[in-house]
C-alpha positions as CSV (number, residue, x, y, z in Angstrom):
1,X,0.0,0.0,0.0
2,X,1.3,3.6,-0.6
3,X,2.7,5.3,2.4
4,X,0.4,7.7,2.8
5,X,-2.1,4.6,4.0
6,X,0.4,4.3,6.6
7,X,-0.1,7.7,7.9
8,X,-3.9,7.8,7.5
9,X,-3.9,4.1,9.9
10,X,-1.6,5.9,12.5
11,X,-4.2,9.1,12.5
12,X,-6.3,6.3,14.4
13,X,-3.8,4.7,16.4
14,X,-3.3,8.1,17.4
15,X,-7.0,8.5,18.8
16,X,-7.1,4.7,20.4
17,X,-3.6,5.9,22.4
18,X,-5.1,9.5,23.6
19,X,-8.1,7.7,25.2
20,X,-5.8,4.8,26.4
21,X,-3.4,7.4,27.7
22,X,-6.4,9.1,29.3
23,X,-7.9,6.0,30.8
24,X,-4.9,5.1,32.4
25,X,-4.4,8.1,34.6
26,X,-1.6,9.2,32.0
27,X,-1.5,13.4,32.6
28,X,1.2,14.0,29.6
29,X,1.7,12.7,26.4
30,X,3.8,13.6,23.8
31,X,3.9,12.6,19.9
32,X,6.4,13.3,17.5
33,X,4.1,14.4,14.1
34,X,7.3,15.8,12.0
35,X,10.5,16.1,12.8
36,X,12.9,19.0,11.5
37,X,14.9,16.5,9.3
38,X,11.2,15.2,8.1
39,X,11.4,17.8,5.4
40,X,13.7,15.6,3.2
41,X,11.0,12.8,2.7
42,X,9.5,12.8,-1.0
43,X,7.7,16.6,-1.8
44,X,4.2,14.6,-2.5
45,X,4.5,12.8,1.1
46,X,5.0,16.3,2.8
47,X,2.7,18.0,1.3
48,X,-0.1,15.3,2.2
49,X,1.4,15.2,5.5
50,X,0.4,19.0,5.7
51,X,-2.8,19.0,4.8
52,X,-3.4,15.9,7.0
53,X,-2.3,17.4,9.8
54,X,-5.2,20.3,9.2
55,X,-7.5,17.5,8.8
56,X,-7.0,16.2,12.1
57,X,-6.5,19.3,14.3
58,X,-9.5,20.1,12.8
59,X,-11.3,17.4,14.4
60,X,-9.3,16.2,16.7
61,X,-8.8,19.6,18.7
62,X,-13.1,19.7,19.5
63,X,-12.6,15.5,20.7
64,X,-9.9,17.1,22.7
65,X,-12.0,19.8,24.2
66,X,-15.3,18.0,24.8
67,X,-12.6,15.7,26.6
68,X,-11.1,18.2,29.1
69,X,-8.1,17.5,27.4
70,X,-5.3,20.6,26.8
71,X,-3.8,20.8,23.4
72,X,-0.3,22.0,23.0
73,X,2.3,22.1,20.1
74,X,5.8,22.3,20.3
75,X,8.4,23.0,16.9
76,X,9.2,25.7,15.0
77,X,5.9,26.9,13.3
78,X,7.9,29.6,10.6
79,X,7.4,27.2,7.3
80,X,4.2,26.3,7.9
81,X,1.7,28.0,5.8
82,X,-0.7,30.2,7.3
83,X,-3.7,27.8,7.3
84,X,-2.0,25.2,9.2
85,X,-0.3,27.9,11.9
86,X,-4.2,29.5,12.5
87,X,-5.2,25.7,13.2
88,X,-2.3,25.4,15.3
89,X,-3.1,28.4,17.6
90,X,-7.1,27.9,17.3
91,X,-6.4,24.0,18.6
92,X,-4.4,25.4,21.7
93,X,-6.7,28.0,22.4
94,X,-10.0,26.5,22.4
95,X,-8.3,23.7,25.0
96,X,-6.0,26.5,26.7
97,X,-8.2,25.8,30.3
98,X,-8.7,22.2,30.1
99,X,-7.3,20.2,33.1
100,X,-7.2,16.5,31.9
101,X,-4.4,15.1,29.8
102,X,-2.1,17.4,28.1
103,X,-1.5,16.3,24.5
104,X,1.6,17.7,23.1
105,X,2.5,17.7,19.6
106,X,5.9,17.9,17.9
107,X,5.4,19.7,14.6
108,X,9.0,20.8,12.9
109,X,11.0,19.7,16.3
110,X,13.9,18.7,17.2
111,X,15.9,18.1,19.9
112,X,19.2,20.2,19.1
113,X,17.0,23.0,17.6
114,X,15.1,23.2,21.1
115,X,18.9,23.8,22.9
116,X,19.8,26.1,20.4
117,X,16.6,28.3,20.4
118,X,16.5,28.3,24.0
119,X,20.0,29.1,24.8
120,X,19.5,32.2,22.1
121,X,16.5,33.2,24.0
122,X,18.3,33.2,27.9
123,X,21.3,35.0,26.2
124,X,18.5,37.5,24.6
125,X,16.7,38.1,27.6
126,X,20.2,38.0,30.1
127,X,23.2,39.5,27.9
128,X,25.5,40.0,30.5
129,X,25.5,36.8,32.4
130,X,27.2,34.6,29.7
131,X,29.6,32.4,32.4
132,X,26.9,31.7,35.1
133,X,23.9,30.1,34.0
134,X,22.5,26.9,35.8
135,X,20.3,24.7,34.3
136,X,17.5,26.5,36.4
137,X,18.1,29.4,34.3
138,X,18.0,27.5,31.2
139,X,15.0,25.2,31.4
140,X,12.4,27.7,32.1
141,X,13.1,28.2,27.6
142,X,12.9,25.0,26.5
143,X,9.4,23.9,24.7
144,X,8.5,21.5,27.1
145,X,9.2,23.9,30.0
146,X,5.6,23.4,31.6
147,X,5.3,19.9,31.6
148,X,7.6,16.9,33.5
149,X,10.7,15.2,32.1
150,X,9.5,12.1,30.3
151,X,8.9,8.7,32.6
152,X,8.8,6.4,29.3
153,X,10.1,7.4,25.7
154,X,8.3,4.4,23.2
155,X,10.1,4.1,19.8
156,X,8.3,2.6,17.4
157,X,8.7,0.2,13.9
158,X,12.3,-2.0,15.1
159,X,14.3,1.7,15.3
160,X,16.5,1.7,18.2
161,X,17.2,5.6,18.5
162,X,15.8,8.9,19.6
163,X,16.3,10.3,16.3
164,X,17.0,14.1,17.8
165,X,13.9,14.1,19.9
166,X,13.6,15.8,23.5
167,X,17.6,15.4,23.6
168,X,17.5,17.6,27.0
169,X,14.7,16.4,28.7
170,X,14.9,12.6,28.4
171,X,18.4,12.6,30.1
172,X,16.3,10.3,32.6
173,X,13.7,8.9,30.8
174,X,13.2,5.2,30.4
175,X,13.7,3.4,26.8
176,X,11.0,1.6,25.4
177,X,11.7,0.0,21.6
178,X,9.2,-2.5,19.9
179,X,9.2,-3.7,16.4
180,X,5.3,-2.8,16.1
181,X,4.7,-0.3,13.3
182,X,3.1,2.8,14.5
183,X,0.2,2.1,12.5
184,X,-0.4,-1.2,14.2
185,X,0.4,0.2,17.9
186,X,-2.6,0.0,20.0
187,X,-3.8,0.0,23.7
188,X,-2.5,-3.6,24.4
189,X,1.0,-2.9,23.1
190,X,0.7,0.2,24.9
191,X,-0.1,-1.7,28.0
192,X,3.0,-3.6,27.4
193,X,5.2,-0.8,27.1
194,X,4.0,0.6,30.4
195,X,4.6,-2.9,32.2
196,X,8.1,-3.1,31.3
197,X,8.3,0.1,32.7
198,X,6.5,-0.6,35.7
199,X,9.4,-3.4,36.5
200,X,12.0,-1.1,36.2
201,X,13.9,0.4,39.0
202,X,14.1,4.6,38.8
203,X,17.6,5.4,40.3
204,X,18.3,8.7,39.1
205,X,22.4,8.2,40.0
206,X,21.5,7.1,43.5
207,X,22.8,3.1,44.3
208,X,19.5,0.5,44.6
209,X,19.9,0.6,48.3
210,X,19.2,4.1,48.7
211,X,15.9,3.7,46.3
212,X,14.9,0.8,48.4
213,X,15.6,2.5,51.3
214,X,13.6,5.6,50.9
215,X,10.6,3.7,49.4
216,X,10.8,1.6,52.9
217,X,10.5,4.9,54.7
């Protein structure tokens, strides 16, 4: 089948893993739509990929809402055309005071561009204090600023890499690789990805006795 079939099947996997996401008591996820580098793929497959992705915020942004659910994108909007940025800002707006899950979207993202535009915006914004920042000072610019570090990163379709996403904030995070296709990833195998998780032990550089220890408190 042609590729874009591909995208059009993971539109729904997409829907089936919000509501999953938001059954389980999940309060952030985060998808990566297009990447910065995704501009390279075949002109005819971007520009569907555009006009899908007005499609579904469309759509998608009023399940959100009726939901409670807060819509949020993260990337650098500039080459988008103007019908696609308006659906982008209409999607977040209309959700803006929703308290469920927060769905965030990464539209032209990536990882070493969210350093760089962050680290021009704290020199922007603090000139003079070039030798002494701390990463306090720093995170408050990244996209994802409002939201937690990731818990679990799932990669998708055999890849074993993070393909420039969330480079800063998944120092942490736990790595979760399955040979599903996206199209094909559903509840169960999202199920599955959170159990292998759940066996996991969270150290953050501590030693397993000092985990142990303090959940024994």
């Amino acid at each position: 089948m042609p590729r874009v079939m591909g995208h059009q099947r993971g539109v729904e996997s997409l829907r089936e893993i919000i509501k999953a996401c938001r059954d389980l008591g999940v309060q952030y996820l985060t998808v990566f739509a297009f990447s910065s580098e995704n501009w390279r793929r075949p002109p005819d497959e971007v520009s569907f990929l555009m006009s899908l992705f007005i499609k579904v915020l469309e759509r998608e942004s009023q399940r959100l809402h009726r939901d409670n659910m807060r819509l949020k994108i993260i990337g650098d909007r500039t080459p988008f055309n103007d019908q696609l940025k308006k659906c982008m800002s209409d999607g977040e707006a209309l959700t803006a005071n929703n308290t469920g899950l927060t769905f965030i979207v990464a539209a032209n993202y990536g990882g070493r561009w969210d350093v760089m535009q962050a680290m021009q915006a704290m020199l922007r914004d603090h000139p003079t204090r070039a030798l002494d920042f701390t990463e306090a000072d720093f995170q408050p610019y990244l996209s994802m600023s409002d939201a937690p570090e990731p818990d679990l990163f799932i990669r998708t379709g055999g890849e074993q890499r993070i393909s420039n996403f969330m480079l800063w904030q998944l120092a942490y995070t736990e790595l979760y690789f399955t040979d599903t296709l996206w199209p094909a990833f559903n509840r169960q195998e999202l199920e599955l990805a959170i159990a292998s998780y759940q066996k996991r032990e969270r150290r953050f550089g501590r030693t397993s006795e000092q985990v142990q220890g303090n959940n024994n408190a």
